[in-house]
C-alpha positions in Angstrom: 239.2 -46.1 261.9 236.5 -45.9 264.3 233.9 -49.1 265.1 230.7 -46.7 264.3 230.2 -43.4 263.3 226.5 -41.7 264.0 225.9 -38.9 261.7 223.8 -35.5 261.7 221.5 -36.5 264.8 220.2 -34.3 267.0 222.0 -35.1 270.2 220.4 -34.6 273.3 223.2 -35.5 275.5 221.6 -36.4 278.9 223.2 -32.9 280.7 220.2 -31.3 280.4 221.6 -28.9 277.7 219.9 -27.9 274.2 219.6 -30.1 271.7 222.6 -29.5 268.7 223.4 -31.1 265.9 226.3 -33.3 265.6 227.6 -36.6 265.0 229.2 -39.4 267.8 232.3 -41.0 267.0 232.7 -44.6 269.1 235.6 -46.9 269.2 235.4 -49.8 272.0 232.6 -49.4 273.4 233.2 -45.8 274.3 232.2 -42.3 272.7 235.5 -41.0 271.3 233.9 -37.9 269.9 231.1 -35.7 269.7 230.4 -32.9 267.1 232.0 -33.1 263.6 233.6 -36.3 263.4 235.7 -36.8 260.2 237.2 -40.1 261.1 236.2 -43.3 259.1 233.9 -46.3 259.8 233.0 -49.0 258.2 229.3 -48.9 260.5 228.0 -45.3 259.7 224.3 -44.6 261.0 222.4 -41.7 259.1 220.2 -39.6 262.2 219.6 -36.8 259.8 216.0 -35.7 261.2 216.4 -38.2 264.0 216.8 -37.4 268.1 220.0 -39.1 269.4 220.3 -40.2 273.3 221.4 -41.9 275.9 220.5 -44.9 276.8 218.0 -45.2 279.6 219.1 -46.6 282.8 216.2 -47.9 284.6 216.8 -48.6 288.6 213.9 -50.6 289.7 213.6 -54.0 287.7 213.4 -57.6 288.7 214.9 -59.3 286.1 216.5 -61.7 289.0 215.1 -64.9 287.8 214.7 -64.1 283.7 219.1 -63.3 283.3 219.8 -67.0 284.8 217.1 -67.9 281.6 216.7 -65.4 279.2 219.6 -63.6 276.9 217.1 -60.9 276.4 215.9 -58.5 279.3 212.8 -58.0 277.8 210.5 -55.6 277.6 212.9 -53.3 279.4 215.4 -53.4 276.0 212.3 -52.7 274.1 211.9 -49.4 275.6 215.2 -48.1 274.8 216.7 -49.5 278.5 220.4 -50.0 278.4 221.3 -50.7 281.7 218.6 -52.3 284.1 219.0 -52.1 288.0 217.7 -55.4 289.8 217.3 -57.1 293.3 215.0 -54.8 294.2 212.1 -54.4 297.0 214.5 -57.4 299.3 213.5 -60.0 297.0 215.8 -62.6 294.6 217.4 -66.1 294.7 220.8 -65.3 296.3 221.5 -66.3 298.6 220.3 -69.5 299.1 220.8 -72.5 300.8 219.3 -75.5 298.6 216.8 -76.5 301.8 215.7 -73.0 301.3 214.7 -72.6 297.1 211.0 -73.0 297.6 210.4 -70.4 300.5 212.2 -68.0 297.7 210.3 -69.1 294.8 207.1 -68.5 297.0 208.4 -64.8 297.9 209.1 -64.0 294.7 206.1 -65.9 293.0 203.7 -63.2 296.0 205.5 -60.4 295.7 205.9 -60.2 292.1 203.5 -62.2 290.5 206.1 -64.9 288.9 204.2 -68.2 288.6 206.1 -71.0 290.5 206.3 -73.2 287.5 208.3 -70.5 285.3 211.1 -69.9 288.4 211.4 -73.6 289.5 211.7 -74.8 286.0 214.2 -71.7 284.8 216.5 -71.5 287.4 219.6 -73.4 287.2 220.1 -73.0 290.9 223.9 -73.2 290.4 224.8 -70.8 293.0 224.4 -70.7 296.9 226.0 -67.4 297.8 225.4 -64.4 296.8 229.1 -64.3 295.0 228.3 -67.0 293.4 225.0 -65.8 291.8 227.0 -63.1 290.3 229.4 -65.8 288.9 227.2 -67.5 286.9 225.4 -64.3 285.8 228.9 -63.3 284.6 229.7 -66.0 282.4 226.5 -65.1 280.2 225.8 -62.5 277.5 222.9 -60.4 277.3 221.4 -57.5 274.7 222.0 -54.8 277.3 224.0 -54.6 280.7 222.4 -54.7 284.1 223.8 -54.8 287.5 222.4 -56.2 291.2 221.5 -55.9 295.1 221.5 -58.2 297.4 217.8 -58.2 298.8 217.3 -58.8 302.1 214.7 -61.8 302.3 217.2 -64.2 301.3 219.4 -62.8 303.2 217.7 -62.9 306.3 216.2 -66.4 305.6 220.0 -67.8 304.4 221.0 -66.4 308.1 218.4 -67.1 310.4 216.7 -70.1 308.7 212.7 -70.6 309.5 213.3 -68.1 312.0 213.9 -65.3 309.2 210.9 -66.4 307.5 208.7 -66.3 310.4 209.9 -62.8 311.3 211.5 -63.5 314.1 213.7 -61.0 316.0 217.3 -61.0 314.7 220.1 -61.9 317.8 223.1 -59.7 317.8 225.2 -62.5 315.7 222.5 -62.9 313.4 222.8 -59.3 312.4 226.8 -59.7 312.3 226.3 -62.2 309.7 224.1 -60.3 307.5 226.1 -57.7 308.2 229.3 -59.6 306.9 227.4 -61.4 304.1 226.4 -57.8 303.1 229.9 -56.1 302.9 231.0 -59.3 300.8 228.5 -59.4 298.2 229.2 -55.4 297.3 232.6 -56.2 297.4 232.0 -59.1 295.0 229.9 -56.9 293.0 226.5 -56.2 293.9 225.4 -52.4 293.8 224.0 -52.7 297.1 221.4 -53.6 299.4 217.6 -53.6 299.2 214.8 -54.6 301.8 211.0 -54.6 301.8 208.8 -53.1 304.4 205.1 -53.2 303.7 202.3 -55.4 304.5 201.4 -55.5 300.1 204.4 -57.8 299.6 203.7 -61.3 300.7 204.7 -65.0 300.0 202.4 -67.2 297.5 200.5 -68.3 300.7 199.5 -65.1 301.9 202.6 -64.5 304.4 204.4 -61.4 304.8 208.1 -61.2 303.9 210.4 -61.9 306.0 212.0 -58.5 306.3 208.2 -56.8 307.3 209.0 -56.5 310.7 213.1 -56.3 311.0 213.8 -53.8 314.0 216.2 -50.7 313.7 219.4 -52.5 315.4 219.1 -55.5 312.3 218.4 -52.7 309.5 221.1 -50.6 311.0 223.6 -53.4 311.5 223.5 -53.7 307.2 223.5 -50.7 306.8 227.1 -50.4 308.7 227.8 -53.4 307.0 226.9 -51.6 303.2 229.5 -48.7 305.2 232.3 -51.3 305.4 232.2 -52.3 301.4 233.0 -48.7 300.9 230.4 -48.0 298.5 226.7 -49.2 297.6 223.3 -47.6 297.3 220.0 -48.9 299.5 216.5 -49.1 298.1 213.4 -49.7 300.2 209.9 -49.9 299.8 207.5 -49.3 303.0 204.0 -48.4 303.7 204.4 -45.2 305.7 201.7 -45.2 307.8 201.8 -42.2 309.4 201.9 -43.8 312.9 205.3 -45.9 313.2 208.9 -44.9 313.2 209.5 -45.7 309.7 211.1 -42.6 308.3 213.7 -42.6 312.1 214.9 -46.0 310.8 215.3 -44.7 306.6 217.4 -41.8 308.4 219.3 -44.1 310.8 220.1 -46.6 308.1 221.3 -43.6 305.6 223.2 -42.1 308.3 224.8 -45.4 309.3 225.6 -46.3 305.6 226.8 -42.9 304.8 225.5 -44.1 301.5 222.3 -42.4 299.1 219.1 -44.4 300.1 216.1 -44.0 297.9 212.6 -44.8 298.8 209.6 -45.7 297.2 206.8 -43.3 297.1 203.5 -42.6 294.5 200.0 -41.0 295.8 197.8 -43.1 297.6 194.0 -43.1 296.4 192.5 -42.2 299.9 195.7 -40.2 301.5 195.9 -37.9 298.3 198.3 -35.3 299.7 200.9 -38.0 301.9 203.3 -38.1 299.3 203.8 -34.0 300.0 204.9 -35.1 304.0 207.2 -37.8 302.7 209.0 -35.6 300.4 209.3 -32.8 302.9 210.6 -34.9 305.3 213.2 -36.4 303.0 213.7 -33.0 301.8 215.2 -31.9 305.4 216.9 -35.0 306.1 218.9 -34.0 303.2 220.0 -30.2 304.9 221.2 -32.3 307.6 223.4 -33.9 305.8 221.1 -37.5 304.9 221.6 -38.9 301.4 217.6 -39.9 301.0 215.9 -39.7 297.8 212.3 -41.1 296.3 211.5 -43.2 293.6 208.8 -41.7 291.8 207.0 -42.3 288.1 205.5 -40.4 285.7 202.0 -42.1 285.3 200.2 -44.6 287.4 201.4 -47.3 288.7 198.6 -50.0 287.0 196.8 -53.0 287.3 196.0 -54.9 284.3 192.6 -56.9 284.4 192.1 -59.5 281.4 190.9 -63.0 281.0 194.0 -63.7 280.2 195.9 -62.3 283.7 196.2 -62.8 287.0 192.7 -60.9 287.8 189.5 -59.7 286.6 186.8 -57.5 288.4 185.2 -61.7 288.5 188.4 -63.4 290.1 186.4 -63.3 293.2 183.3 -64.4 292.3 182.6 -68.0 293.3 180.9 -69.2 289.4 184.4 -67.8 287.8 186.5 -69.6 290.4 185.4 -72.5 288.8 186.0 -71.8 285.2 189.1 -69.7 285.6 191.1 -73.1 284.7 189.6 -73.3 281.0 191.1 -72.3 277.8 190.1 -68.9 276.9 187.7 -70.0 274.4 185.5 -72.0 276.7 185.9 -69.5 279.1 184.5 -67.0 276.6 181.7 -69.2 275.9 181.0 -69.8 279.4 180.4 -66.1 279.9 178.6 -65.4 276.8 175.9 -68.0 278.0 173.2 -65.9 279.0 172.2 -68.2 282.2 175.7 -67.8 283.1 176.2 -64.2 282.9 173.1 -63.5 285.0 174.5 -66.2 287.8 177.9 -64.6 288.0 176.8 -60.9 288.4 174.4 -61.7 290.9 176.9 -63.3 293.0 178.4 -61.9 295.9 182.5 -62.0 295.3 184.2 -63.8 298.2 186.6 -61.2 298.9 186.9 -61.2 302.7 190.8 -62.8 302.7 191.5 -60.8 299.4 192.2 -57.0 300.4 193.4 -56.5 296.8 190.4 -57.2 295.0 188.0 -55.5 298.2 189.5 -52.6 297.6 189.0 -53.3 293.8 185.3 -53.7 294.1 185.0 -49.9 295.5 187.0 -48.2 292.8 185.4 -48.6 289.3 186.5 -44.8 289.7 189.5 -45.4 288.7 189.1 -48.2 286.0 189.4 -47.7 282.4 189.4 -49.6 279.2 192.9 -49.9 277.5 192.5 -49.8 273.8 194.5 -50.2 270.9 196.0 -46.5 271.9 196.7 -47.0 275.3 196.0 -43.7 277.4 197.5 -43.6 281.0 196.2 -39.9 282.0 192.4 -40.5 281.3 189.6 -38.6 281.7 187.6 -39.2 284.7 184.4 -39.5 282.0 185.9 -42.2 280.1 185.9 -44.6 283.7 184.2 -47.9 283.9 181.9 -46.0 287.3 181.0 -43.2 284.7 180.6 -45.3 281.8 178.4 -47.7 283.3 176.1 -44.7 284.6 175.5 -43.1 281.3 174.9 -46.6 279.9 172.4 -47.2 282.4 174.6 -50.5 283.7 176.3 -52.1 286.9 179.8 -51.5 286.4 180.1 -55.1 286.8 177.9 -55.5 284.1 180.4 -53.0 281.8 183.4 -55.2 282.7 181.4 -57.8 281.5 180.5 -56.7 278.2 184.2 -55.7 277.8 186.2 -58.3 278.9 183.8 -61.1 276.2 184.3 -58.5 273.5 186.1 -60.3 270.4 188.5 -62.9 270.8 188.7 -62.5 275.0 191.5 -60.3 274.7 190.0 -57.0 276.2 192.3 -55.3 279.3 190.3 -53.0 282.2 193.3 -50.0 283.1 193.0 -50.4 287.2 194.9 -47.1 288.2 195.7 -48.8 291.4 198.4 -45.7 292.6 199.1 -42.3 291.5 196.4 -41.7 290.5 194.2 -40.3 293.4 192.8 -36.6 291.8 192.2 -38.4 288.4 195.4 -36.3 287.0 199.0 -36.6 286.7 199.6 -33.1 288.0 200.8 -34.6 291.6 203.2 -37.3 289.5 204.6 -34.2 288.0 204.8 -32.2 290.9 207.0 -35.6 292.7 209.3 -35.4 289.3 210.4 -32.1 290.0 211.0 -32.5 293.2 214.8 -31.7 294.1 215.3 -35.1 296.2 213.0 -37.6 293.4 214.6 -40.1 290.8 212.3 -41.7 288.0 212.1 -46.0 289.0 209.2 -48.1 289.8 208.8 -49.4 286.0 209.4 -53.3 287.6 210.6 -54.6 284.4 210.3 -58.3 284.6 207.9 -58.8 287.6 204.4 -58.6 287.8 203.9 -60.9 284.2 200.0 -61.3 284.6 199.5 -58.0 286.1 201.4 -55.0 285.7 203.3 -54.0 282.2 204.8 -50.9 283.7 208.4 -51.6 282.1 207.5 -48.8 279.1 207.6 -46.0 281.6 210.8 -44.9 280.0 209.0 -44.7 276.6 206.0 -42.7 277.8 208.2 -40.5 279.5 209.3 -39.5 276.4 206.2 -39.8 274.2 203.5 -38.6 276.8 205.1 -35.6 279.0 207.2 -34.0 276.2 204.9 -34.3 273.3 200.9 -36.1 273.4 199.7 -34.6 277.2 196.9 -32.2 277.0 195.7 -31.9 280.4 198.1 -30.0 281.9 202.1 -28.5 281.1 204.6 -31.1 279.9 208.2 -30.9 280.2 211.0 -30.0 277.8 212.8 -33.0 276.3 216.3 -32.7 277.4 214.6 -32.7 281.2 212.9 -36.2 280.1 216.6 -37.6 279.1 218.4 -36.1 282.0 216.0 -37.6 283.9 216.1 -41.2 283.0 219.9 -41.2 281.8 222.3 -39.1 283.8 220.7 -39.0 286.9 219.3 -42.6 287.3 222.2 -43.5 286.7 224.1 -41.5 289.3 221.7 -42.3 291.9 223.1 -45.7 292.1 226.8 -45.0 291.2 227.1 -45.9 287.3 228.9 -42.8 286.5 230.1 -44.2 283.3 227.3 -43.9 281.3 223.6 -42.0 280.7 225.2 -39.5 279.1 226.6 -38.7 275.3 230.3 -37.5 275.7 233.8 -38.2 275.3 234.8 -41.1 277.6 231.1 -42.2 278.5 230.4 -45.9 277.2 228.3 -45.7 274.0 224.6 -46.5 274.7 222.3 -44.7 272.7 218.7 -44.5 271.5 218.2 -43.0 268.3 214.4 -42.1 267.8 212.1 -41.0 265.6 210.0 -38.9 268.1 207.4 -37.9 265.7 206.4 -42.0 265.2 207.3 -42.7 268.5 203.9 -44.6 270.0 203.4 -47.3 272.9 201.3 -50.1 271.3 198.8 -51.6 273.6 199.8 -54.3 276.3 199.8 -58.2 274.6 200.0 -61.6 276.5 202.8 -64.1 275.4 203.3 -67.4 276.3 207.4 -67.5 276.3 208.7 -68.5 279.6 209.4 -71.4 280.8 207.4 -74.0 281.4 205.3 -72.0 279.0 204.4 -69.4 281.4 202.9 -65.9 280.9 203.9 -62.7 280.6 202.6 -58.9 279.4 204.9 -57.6 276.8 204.6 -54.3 275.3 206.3 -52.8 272.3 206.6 -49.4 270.7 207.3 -47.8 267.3 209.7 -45.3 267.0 213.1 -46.6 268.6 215.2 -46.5 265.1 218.4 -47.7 267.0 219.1 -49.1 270.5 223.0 -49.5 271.0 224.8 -50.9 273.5 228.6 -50.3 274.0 228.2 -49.8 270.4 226.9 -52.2 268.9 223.4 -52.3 267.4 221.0 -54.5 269.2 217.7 -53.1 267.5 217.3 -51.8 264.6 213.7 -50.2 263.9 212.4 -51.8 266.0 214.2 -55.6 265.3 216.4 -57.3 267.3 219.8 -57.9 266.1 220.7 -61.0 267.9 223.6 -59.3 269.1 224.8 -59.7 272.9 226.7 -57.1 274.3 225.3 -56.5 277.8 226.9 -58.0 280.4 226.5 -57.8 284.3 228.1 -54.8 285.7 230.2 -55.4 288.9 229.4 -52.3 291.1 229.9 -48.6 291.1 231.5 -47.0 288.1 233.6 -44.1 288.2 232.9 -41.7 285.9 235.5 -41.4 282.8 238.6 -39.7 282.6 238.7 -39.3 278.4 242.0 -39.1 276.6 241.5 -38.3 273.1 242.3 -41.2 271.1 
């Protein structure tokens, strides 16, 4: 008898192939058989007019400090995510000397907008190595699996002390110790190594990270050391300015490695074409032999304003500084006072040490207002600059009258990347590229700001079905994408895809009702802290190693994720 049996679904089986219809068989966690499946089950799931597929394996989350906390990787396992790569960008907790916990709490707090009371408050801190961290992550159970890197801030900073954190040059021992500490956490279990090299990532007090400036000797001394685990992937994230020797040390450290090294890449607003040179170059690095590859996404990467979040078009200006503290409601009726309004958008906003929110000021181009049916390829009519000119308003003004609508609740869409030409036809364009994976969604980071975790979802919602400004993309390209070859990218061969052998994770959708509801805020971390969630209808089933954990659309309470320890091979199936 087998544990589940999933009838008459159309299986889309993450190869890329035509959909057919068919039923799964799974017995212990694992497919047994896919086609007609006589066999009995007590647990038999009707997909008659339903899509069945894998489930998604999304490679760029930081769900670091929320599995020490949380049972539930969420909003990642709302959207269909089975397995959830984290550590990435170089920042995490492990690992970490107890002296140390606070530069790491700041890092992470910058980098990825986590407030310091939610991390210092949540994590149990019962771990100094990196080893160790996995240790207690393995003794808990989750809804769906996810595995880890070992990111190179800590590591630096657990090495080289206040001299990693000030960016000081790393000594020859120095690198042999990161280099060691490297090759025992992969062995231990972590799916390998991540740094961060751009000046946008910085500490809570305005720092950069400590890995900004590592020179080519420490980054190649990991990489040798990710060489000597005898497997492991490298992510990185970087500016590429167009003047350093950035893309020499990406080559250097893939060569080194011998391992696949992805980088992260989207279309700069003023540089609109750069992402064409990156991809070309990584494109011939990879005739010579170079296992590089970008991380690319499907819509833009976006900045969430609100009253509510971590900015607002005001966060600058010096009459909201002093109000920001206040409870929503006396916020709202702060701003509603008409003495008040006409102070604050006469103000100049004091954003000389605050590049993000300069750069802000001079794009209500590419600001939009995110309603109840969220649109993430607008028209370049329906921005705030455009808006605000038909209306005969600032587009301060606009923001204004938008954010004080109703209960305060209002979000501005900042399309802060890739989103430069006001279309998704460049995003496309990066998706089909030969040497591209799909990543960037950032799945538990970014919790006042950016609620990019449902890229998964609008991949399949948005570029196989709703998009009407340009082509779109055949479904069993969306799942092959963002199941099979995620998840060979960083060495999980065992699953993202629906056949004998592979372990059973599988969405089974209703694509017809399938919709992205609009952004919400939640007070559910600790310490009470905030977070954007997002939710969608449609998702009829998410299973993991077969068992149910939602079921249209409501959890089941059940656990069966778990941390996964490294690469996976992929199966060898004997029929059962």
């Amino acid at each position: 008898m087998l544990d589940l049996i999933i009838k008459n679904g159309e299986i889309i089986d993450g190869n890329g192939a035509e959909p057919f219809r068919g039923d799964l068989g799974i017995k212990n966690g694992v497919i047994i058989k896919v086609g007609e499946v006589s066999d009995t089950s007590e647990k038999i799931i009707d997909a008659s007019g339903l899509k069945v597929l894998p489930g998604f394996v999304d490679i760029h989350t930081h769900y670091d400090g929320q599995v020490t906390w949380s049972n539930e990787l969420t909003p990642s396992s709302n959207h269909g995510v089975t397995t959830a790569v984290m550590g990435n960008c170089g920042v995490g907790f492990a690992p970490c000397r107890p002296e140390d916990k606070e530069k790491l709490i700041s890092l992470m707090e910058g980098v990825e907008d986590i407030p310091h009371p939610v991390l210092s408050e949540g994590l149990p801190w019962n771990w100094e190595t990196f080893p160790e961290y996995l240790d207690s992550l393995s003794e808990r159970q989750y809804d769906i699996d996810f595995a880890a890197q070992i990111p190179h801030g800590p590591l630096r900073v657990y090495v080289m002390g206040e001299r990693g954190a000030n960016r000081e040059t790393a000594t020859q021992e120095d690198i042999r110790k990161m280099a060691s500490l490297t090759t025992e956490s992969i062995r231990a279990g972590a799916l390998g190594f991540s740094t961060s090299r751009t000046l946008n990532h910085q500490t809570a007090d305005g720092q950069p990270t400590p890995t900004l400036t590592a020179e080519l000797n420490e980054m190649v001394g990991i990489a040798r050391g990710v060489k000597a685990a005898g497997s492991g992937v490298m992510q990185v994230v970087t500016d590429f300015k167009g003047d350093d020797n950035e893309f020499e040390i990406l080559k250097e450290m893939a060569r080194q490695s011998d391992s696949p090294l992805s980088v992260s890449v989207a279309q700069h607003h003023r540089v609109t074409d750069g992402w064409k040179k990156i991809l070309s170059s990584i494109e011939e690095a990879n005739k010579d032999g170079i296992k590089l590859a970008a991380q690319v996404c499907g819509r833009p990467i976006g900045v969430l304003f609100g009253l509510e979040l971590t900015n607002n078009p005001f966060s600058a200006h010096p009459s909201f500084i002093g109000i920001s503290d206040l409870p929503l409601e006396e916020k709202l009726s702060q701003l509603r006072d008409p003495s008040f309004r006409k102070r604050l958008l006469n103000e100049k906003p004091e954003v000389a040490n605050n590049p993000f929110l300069r750069q802000a000021h001079k794009r209500f181009h590419d600001m939009y207002v995110l309603d109840e049916n969220p649109d993430y390829e607008p028209l370049p009519s329906l921005s705030i600059k455009a808006m605000a000119l038909e209306q005969n308003k600032s587009p301060l003004e606009l923001c204004l009258d938008i954010l004080t609508r109703g209960a305060g609740k209002e979000m501005i869409y900042y399309a802060f990347l890739n989103y430069g030409e006001s279309s998704l036809d460049p995003a496309k364009e990066m998706m089909e590229h030969p040497n591209t994976i799909l990543g960037l969604g950032d799945g538990g980071a970014h919790c006042g700001s950016i609620c990019d975790g449902s890229f998964t979802t609008h991949m399949l919602t948005h570029w196989t079905r709703d998009r009407k400004r340009g082509e779109k993309f055949k479904l069993p390209w969306v799942v092959k994408a963002h199941c099979h070859d995620t998840a060979a990218a960083v060495g999980l061969r065992d699953r993202g895809v629906l056949a004998p052998g592979y372990k059973a994770d599988i969405n089974i959708v209703d694509l017809k009702k399938m919709k992205l509801q609009k952004p919400e805020v939640h007070y559910d971390l600790p310490a009470g802290g905030r977070r954007l969630m997002q939710f969608a209808d449609g998702y009829v089933a998410t299973i993991v190693s077969g068992v149910p954990i939602f079921l249209n659309g409501r959890s089941t309470g059940a656990r069966p994720g778990r941390l996964v320890r490294g690469s996976q091979p992929r199966p060898k199936f004997q029929d059962h």
